[in-house]
ZAMARGU-4260 file (C-alpha; in steps of 0.2 Angstrom, whole numbers, plus 5000, padded with zeros to 4 digits):
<rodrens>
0) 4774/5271/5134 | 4771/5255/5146 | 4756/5247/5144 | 4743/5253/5160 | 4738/5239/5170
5) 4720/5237/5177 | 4722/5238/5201 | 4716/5223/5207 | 4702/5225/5216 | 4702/5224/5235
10) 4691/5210/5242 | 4677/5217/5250 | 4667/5209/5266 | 4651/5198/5257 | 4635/5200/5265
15) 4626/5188/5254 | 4621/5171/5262 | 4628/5160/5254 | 4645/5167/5256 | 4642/5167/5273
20) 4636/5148/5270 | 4652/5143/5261 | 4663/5154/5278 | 4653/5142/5290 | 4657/5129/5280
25) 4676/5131/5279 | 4677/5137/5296 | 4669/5122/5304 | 4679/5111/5293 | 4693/5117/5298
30) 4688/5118/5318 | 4686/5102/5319 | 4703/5095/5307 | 4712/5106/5318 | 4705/5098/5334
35) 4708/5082/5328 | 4726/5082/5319 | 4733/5099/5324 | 4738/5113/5314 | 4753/5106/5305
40) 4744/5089/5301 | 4729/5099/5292 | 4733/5104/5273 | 4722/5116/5265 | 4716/5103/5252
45) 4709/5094/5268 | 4697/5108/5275 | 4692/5112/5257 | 4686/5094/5253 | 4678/5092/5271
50) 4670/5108/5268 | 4664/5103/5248 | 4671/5117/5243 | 4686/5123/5232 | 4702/5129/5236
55) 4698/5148/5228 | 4685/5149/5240 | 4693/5147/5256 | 4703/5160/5250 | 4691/5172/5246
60) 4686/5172/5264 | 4704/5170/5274 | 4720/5174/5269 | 4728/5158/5272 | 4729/5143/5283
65) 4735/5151/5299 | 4724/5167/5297 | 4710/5153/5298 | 4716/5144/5310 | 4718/5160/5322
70) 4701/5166/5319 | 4696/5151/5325 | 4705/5153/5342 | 4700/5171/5341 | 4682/5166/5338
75) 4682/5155/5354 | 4692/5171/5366 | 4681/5183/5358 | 4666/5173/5366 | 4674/5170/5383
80) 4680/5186/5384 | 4662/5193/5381 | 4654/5182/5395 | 4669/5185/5407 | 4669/5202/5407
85) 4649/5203/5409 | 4651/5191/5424 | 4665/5203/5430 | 4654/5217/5430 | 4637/5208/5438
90) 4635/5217/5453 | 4633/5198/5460 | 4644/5194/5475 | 4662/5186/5470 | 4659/5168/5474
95) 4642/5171/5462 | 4651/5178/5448 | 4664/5162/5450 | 4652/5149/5449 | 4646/5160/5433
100) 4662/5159/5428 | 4664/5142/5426 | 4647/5137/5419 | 4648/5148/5404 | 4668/5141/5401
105) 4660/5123/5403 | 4644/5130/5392 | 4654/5139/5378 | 4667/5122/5377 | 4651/5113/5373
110) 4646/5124/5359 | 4661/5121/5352 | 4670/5106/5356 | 4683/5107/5347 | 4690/5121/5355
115) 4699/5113/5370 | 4705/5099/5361 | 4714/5114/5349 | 4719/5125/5362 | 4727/5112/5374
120) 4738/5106/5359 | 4741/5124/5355 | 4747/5126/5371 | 4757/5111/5373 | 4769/5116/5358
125) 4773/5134/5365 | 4757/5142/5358 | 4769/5146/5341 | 4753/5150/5330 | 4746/5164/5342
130) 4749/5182/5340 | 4749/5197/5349 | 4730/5201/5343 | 4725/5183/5348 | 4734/5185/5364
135) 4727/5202/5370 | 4709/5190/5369 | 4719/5180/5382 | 4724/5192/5392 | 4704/5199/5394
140) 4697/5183/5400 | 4711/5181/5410 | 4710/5198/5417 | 4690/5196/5420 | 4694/5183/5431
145) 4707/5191/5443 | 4693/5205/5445 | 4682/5191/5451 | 4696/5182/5462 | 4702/5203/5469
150) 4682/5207/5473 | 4682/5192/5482 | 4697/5193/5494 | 4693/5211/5498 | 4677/5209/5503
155) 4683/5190/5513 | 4675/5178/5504 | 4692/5171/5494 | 4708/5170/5502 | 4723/5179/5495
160) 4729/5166/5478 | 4742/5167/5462 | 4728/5172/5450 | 4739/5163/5438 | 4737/5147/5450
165) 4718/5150/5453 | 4716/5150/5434 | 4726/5135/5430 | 4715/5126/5443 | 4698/5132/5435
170) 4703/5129/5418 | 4717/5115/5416 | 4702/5103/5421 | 4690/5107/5408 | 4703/5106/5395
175) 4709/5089/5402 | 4691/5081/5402 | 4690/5086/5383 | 4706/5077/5377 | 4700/5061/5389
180) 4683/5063/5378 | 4692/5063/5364 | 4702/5048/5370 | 4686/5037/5376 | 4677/5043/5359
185) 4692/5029/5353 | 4682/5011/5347 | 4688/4998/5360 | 4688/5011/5375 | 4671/5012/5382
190) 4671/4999/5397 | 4688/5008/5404 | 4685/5016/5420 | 4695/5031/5415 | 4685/5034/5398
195) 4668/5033/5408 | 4653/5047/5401 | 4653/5062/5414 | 4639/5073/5410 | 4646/5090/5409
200) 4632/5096/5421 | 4641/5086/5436 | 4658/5094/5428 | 4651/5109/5430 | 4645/5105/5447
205) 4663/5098/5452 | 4673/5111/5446 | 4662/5126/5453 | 4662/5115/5470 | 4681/5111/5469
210) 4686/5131/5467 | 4674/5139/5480 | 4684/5126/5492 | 4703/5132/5483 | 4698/5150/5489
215) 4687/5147/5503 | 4695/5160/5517 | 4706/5148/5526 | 4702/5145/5547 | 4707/5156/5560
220) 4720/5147/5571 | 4717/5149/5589
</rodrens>
């Protein structure tokens, strides 16, 4: 008769705190190797040792290295997604809920930075490490903000864009100032024009100035 062997357990969700310390832990670790060297230039060993923690317990809490590098980018579209579709639904006029738009994007970058860094090297390669699930996130903030851009050209205050276009123009920009960040954070770098500090107030200010003029209803010729 074979010998009966004992099911492993399943591994349950841990409320205690400081198993969701050592999550934290591993998870900013991680954010932030990411950022820097990219998925592929990240080892597990590396996010276990800036973390102080030990191998077995970053698998205890994610599956494997790409299943924590995609909460990671979940946990970021999650966020935005939350803040888009609240500003889609304000009962604010359209050029209000774009300017909202953009500060909470500029506001949630700076909460954490290194999202944009992550995201625009992600996009870069192809996106290769994002799957359906995290792309569905995408598609919401994405979505939220053609809501915003169609309320606003039925009701005259935007002209008729390619949403895609639009959301390029908003976006691309913020990304871009947080790789040149990254490039001026550089020792040797700080006196180069380029690399100068732009407080993220004035981006903010820039970019909402800069998209109310790309879909400012365009002048009647006589």
């Amino acid at each position: 008769m074979p010998a009966r062997t004992t099911p492993r357990p399943r591994r349950a969700a841990s409320t205690r705190p400081a198993s969701r310390a050592s999550r934290d832990l591993i998870f900013t670790a991680a954010a932030e190797l990411f950022s820097a060297r990219g998925f592929d230039g990240t080892g597990v060993d590396d996010i276990a040792h800036a973390a102080r923690l030990n191998k077995a317990m970053l698998y205890y809490h994610f599956d494997s290295k790409l299943a924590l590098y995609r909460e990671i980018v979940r946990d970021m579209l999650r966020a935005v997604g939350a803040r888009a579709l609240h500003t889609a639904d304000s009962p604010e006029p359209a050029d209000a809920r774009l300017v909202a738009f953009i500060a909470g994007l500029v506001r949630l970058s700076d909460e954490r930075p290194w999202f944009p860094p992550l995201m625009l090297r992600e996009i870069v390669e192809g996106a290769p490490r994002l799957d359906p699930d995290t792309l569905v996130l995408m598609k919401d903030v994405f979505m939220a903000f053609g809501r915003i851009l169609g309320d606003g050209h039925r009701t005259g205050l935007f002209r008729p864009i390619n949403p895609v276009l639009a959301y390029m123009s908003v976006l691309g920009p913020i990304l871009l100032n947080a790789a040149r960040e990254r490039a001026a954070a550089r020792p040797g770098r700080l006196d180069l024009p380029m690399f100068a500090d732009v407080p993220h107030a004035d981006l903010t200010a820039h970019m909402q100035h800069a998209a109310l003029r790309l879909l400012s209803p365009e002048p009647t010729r006589a």
